[in-house]
C-alpha positions in Angstrom: 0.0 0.0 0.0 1.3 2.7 -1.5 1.7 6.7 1.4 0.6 9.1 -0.7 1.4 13.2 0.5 -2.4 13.0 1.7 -1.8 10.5 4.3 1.7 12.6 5.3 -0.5 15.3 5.9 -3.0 14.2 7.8 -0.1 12.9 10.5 0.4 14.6 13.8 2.9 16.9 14.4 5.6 14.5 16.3 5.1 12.0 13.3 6.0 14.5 10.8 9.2 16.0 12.6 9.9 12.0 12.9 9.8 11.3 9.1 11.6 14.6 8.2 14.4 14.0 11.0 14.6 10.2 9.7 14.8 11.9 6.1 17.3 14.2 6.8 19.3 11.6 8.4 19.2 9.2 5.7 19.9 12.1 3.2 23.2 12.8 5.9 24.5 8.7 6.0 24.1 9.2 2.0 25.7 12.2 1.5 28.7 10.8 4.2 29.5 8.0 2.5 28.8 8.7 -1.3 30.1 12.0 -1.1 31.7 13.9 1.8 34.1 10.6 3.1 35.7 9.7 -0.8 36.8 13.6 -0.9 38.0 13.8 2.6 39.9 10.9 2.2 41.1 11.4 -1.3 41.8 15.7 0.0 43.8 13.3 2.8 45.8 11.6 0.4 46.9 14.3 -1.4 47.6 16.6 1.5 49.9 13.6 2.4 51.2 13.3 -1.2 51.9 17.3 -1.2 53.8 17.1 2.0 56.1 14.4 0.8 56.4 16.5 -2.3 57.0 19.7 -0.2 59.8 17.7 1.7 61.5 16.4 -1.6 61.8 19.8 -3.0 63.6 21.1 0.0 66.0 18.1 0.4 66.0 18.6 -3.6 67.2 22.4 -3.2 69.2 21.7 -0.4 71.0 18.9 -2.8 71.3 22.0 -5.8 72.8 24.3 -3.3 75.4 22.0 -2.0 75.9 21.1 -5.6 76.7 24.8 -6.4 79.1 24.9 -3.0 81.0 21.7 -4.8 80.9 23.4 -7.7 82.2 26.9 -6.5 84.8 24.8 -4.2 86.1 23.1 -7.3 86.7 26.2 -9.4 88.5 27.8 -6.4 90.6 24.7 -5.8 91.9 24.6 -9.2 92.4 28.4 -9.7 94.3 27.2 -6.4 96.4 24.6 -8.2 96.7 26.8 -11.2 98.6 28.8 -8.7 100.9 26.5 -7.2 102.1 25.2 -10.9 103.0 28.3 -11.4 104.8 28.5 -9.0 106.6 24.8 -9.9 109.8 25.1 -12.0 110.3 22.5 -14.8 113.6 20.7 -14.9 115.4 23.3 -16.9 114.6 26.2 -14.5 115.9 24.2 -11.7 120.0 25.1 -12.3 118.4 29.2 -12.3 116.9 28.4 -9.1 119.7 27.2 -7.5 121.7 29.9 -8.7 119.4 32.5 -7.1 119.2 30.5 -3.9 122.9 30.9 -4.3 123.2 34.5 -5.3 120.5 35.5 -2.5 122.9 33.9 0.3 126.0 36.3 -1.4 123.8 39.2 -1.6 123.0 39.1 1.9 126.5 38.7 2.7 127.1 35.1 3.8 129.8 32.6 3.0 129.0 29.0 1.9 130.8 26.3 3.4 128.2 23.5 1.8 125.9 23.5 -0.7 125.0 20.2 -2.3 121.5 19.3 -4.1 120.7 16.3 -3.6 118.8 13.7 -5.9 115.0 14.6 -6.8 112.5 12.6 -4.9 109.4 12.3 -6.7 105.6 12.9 -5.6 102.2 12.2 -7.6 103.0 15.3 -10.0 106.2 16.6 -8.4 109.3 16.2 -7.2 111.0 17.5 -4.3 114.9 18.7 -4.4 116.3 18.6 -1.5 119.2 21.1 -1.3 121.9 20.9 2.4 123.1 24.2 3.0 125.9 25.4 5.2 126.5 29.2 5.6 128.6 31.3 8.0 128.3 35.2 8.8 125.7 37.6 11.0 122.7 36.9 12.7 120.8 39.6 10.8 122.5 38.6 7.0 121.4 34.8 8.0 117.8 36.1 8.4 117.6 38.3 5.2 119.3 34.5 3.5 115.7 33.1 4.8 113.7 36.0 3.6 114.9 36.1 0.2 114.8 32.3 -0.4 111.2 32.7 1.3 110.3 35.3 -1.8 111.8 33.9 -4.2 109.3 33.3 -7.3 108.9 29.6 -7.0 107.9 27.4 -4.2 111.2 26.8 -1.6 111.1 25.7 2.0 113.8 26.3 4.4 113.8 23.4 6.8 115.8 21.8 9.9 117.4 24.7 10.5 120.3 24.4 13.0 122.2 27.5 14.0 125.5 27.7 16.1 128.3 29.3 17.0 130.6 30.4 13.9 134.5 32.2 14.5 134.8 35.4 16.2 135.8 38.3 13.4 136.6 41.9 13.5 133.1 43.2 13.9 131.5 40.7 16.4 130.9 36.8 16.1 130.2 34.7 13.8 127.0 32.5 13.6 127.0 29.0 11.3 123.9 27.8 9.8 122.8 24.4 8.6 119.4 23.7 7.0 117.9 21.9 4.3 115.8 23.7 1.3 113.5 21.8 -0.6 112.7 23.0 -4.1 109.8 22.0 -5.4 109.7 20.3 -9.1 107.1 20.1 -11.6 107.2 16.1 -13.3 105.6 16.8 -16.5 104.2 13.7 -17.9 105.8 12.1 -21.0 103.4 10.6 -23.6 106.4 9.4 -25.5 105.7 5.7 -26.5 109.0 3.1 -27.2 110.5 3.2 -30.9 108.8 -0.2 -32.2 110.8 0.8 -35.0 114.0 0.0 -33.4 116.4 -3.2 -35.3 
């Protein structure tokens, strides 16, 4: 049998508020679960989905900028090494080099009692030449020595430097210093490949 709006009308008050509140909640359940719970679940998901994305981009950027850091450290590194093989004689500059360390301990008014380069001991893409030094004369003439070998245009340590008493002369005494200078080398490589040509 088949409620017509006639028979809803002729209902009492409470019965009416009873149908429309049961209507309204049955609209409500539908509306929950065929509408409102797919789109907060699916607004979950991608709020989820954005924040993972949010947290990739950062560790993303953060990966660029260190990226650029390498990059920048890199440049200034080589600009750096650029620098020091500048400053690395070749094998034929090496007998001028000496000769200045020479002419720098005469200039400064020293005597040489030794001075004897030793044999090249080689690095990855240098060499190191040792050099034993002996000089006699002032205090202050010693120290200019070591100032001008310091300055001189190509890398040169002064090392193990050992001073003592010299001979007394007419001005005051004397002072004797040992050390050892290293003069730095640069090995340039060979591509030179054997003569297959050779009988």
């Amino acid at each position: 049998m088949a409620i017509g709006l006639d028979d809803i009308k002729s209902l009492s008050l409470g019965k009416k508020l009873m149908i429309g509140l049961g209507l309204f909640l049955l609209l409500g359940y539908f509306y929950w679960f065929y509408l409102f719970q797919p789109a907060f679940e699916k607004k979950t998901r991608l709020s989820e989905e954005l924040e993972n994305l949010n947290r990739q981009i950062v560790a993303s950027e953060r990966v660029v900028g260190q990226i650029e850091q390498y990059k920048k450290e890199v440049a200034r590194l080589k600009e750096d090494l650029q620098i020091i093989l500048a400053k690395l004689p070749d094998q034929k500059e090496i007998p001028h080099l000496l000769t200045s360390v020479s002419e720098a301990g005469r200039s400064a008014g020293l005597d040489f009692i030794l001075f004897e380069p030793t044999a090249p001991v080689s690095k990855e893409f240098y060499a190191e030449i040792p050099v034993k030094i002996t000089v006699e004369g002032k205090y202050n003439d010693i120290a200019v020595f070591f100032d001008s070998v310091a300055h001189l245009p190509r890398i040169a340590n002064i090392m193990d430097v050992e001073i003592k008493k010299g001979e007394k002369d007419a001005e005051g005494n004397i002072l004797k210093a040992d050390c050892l200078i290293k003069i730095y080398m640069f090995l340039e490589e060979t591509n030179e490949e054997p003569d297959k040509k050779k009988k």
